[in-house]
C-alpha positions as CSV (number, residue, x, y, z in Angstrom):
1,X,57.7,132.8,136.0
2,X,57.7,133.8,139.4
3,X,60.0,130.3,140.4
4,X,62.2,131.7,137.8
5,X,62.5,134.8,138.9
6,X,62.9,134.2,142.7
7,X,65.7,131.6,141.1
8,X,67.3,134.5,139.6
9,X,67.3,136.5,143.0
10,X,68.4,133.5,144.9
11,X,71.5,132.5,142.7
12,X,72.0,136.3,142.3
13,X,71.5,137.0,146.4
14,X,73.7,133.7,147.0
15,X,76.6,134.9,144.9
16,X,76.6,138.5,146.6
17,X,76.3,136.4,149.6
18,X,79.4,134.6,148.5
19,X,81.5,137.8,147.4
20,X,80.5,139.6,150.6
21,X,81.9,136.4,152.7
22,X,85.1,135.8,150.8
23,X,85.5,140.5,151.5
24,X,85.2,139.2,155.1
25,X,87.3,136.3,155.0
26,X,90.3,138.6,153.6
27,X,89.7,141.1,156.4
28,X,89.9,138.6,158.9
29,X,92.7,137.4,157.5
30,X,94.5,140.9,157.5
31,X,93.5,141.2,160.7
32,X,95.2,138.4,162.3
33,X,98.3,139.0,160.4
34,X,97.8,142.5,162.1
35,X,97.3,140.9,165.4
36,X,100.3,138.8,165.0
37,X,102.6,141.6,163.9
38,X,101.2,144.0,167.3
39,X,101.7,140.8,169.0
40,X,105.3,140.4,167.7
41,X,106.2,144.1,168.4
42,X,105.4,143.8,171.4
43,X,107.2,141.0,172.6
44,X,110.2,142.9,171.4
45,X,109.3,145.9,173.2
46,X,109.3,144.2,176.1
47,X,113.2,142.9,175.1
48,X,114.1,146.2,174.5
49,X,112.0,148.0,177.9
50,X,114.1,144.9,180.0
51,X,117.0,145.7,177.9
52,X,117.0,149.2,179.0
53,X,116.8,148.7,182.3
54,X,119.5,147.0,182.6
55,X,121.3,149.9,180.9
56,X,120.1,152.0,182.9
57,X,121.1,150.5,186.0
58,X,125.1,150.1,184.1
59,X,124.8,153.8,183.3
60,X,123.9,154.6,186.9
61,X,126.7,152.6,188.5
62,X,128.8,154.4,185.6
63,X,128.1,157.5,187.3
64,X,128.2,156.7,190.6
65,X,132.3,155.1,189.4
66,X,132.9,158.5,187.6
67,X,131.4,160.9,190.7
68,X,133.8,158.4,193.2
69,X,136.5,159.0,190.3
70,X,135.8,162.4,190.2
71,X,136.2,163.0,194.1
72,X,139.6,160.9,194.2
73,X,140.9,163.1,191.7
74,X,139.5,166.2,194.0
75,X,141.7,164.5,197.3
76,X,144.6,164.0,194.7
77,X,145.1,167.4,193.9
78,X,144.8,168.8,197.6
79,X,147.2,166.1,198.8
80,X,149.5,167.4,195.9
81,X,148.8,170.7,197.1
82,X,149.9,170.3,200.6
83,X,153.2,168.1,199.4
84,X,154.8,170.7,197.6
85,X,154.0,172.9,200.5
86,X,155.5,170.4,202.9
87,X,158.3,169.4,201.2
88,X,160.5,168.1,204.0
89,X,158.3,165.3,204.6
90,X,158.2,163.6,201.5
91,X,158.5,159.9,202.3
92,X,155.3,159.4,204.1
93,X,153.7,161.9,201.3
94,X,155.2,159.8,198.2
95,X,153.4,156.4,200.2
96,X,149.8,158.0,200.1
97,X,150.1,159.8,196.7
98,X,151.1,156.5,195.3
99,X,148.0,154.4,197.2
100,X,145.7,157.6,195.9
101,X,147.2,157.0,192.6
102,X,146.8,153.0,192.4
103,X,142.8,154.2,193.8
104,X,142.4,155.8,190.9
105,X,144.2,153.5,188.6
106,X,141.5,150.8,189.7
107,X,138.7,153.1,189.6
108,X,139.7,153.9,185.7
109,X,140.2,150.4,185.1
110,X,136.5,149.5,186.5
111,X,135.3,152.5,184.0
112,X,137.2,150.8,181.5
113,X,135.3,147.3,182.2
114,X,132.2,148.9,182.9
115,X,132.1,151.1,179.1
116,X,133.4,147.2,177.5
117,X,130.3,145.9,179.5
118,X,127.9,148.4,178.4
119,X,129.6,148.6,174.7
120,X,128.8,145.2,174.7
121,X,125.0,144.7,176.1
122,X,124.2,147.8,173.4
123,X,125.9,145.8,170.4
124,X,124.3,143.0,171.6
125,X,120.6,144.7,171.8
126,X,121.4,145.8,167.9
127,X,122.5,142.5,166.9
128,X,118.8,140.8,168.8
129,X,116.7,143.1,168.0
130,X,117.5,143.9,163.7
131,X,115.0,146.0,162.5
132,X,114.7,148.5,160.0
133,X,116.0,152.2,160.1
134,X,112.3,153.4,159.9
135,X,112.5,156.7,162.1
136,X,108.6,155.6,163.1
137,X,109.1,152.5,164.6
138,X,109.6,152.8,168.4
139,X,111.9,149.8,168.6
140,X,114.5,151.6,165.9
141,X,114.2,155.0,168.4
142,X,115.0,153.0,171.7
143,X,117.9,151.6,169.7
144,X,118.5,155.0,168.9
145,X,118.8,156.3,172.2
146,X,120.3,153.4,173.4
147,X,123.3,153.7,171.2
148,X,123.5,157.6,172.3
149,X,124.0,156.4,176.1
150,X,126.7,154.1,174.7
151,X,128.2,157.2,172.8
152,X,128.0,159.1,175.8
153,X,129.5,155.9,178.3
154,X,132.6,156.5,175.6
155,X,132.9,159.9,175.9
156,X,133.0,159.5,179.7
157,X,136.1,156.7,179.4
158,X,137.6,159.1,177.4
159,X,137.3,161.9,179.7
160,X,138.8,159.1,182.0
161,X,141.6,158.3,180.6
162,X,142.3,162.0,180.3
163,X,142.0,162.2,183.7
164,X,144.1,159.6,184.2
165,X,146.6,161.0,182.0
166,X,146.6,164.4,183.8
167,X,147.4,162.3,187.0
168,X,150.2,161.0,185.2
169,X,151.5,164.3,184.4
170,X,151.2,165.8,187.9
171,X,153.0,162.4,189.0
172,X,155.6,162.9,187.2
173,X,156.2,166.9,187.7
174,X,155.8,166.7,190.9
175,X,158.6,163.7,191.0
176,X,160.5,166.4,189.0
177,X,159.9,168.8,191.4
178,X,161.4,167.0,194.0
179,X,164.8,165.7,192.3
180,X,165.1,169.4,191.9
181,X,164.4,170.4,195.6
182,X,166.5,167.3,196.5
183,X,169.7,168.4,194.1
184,X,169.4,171.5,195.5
185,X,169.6,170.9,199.2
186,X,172.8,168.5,198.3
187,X,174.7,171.3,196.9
């Protein structure tokens, strides 16, 4: 009776024993595919961290183009200033408004090239790193903010081009200008 019973416990102990190790078995199992998953997220978040660097540094030579741009345009206007003040001497004038002019031309053209650049490393980024839209996941938020630095790289090659067309304009009033002063000295 008592082998029986100690039987009983035994096969009754070794299939609790058995249920409790196959629980275990599935935990550990969830847990590596945890593991893997952290592991997985992380390599991409160190894509995206190296990624965004690299931004970064584009945005900040960006700037550093747009302050330069920003400047020339400041020496264009005075130099327009002083010609129409000084306009006997428009030969030598016309020569340095026009180098100032091609500056400028090359600067925007460099902004141009340097928005394609940046336009390109973002779609890039989105293309490598597909993921879903899930507001929580940190890799969808740097993509996120990444793709609001590329709106705001395009904003600032529009703002460029305006620019650029305003130096236009000025170009060709001021050429306007002086076909007028011109006429009128021949008469």
């Amino acid at each position: 009776m008592i082998i029986n019973d100690w039987g009983t416990m035994i096969e009754t102990s070794s299939r609790e024993f058995h249920k409790q190790a196959q629980q275990v078995n599935e935990w550990d199992r969830k847990i590596t595919e945890n593991n893997d998953k952290i592991a997985e997220l992380t390599n991409s978040l160190r894509a995206v961290n190296a990624s965004h660097v690299e931004l970064q540094h584009g945005i900040e030579l960006v700037e550093s183009k747009q302050n330069d741009l920003d400047a020339l345009l400041t020496s264009l206007e005075s130099e327009i200033d002083t010609l129409e003040q000084q306009a006997g001497a428009i030969a030598p004038a016309d020569q340095e408004r026009e180098a100032t002019y091609l500056k400028a031309e090359q600067i925007n053209s460099q902004l141009d090239q340097m928005a394609l650049s940046m336009k390109e490393l973002v779609d890039r980024l989105n293309r490598s790193h597909d993921t879903s839209q899930d507001s929580g996941n940190p890799v969808s938020q740097i993509v996120a903010v990444m793709n609001a630095q590329l709106n705001s790289l395009q904003w600032m090659d529009r703002q460029s081009v305006q620019l650029n067309q305003k130096i236009n304009d000025i170009e060709r009033l001021f050429r306007q200008q002086q076909q007028q002063g011109a006429s009128s000295i021949r008469y």
